[in-house]
N, C-alpha and C positions, 0 to 999 in steps of 0.2 A: 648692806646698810651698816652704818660705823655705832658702836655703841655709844648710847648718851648718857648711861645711870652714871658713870664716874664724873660727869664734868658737876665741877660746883654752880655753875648758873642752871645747868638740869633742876639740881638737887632742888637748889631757892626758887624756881620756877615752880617745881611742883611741891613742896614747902607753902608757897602761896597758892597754891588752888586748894591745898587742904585748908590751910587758914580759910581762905575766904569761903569756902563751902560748911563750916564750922558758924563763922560770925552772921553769914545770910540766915543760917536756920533760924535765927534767932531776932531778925527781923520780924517788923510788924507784916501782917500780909501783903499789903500795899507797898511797902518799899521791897519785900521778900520778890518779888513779881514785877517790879519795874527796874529799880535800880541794884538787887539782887540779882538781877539776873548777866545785865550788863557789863557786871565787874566778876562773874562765874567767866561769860564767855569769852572777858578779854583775857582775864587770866591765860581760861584752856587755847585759846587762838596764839599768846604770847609762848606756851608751852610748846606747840607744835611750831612755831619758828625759829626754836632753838633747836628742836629736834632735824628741823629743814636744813637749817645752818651747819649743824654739824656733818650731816650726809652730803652739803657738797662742797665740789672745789673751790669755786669763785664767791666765798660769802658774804662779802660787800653788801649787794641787794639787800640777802635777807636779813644783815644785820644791822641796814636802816631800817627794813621794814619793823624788825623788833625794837629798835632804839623807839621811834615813832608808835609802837603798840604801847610801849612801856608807858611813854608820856601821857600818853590817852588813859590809860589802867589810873595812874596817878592823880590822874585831873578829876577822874568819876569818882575816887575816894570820899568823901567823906570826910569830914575835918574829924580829927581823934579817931580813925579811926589807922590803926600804924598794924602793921604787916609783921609779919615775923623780921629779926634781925636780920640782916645781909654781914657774912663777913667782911 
């Protein structure tokens, strides 16, 4: 398995699942448990695609499949609510 901790899209992937595991806590219960939750596991799903991507040869696939996670992540946001910076 190829290591992922050095790639900078790793880094910002999980950057944002601390972010957003951070900003849920502090959700009201109701959105902590509905749409808290939604944007936890598109986070950690978009995490593990970058991790897939890096482990194999032909990464096309799964680097629509994350372009497409990413949008979706994007879409569930919340207006004001902004992510940690990307370089």
């Amino acid at each position: 398995m190829a290591r992922t901790e050095h790639l900078p899209i790793y880094r910002a992937s999980y950057d944002l699942c601390l972010y957003l595991e951070q900003v849920v806590h502090r959700f009201s219960r109701y959105h902590k448990y509905t749409l808290g939750t939604d944007l936890r596991d598109a986070a950690r799903r978009a995490l593990k695609l970058v991790v897939r991507a890096n482990s194999q040869r032909d990464r096309v696939a799964t680097l629509l499949a994350l372009r497409e996670e990413s949008e979706e992540l994007k879409e569930a946001m919340p207006d004001g609510l902004a992510g940690p910076s990307v370089p």
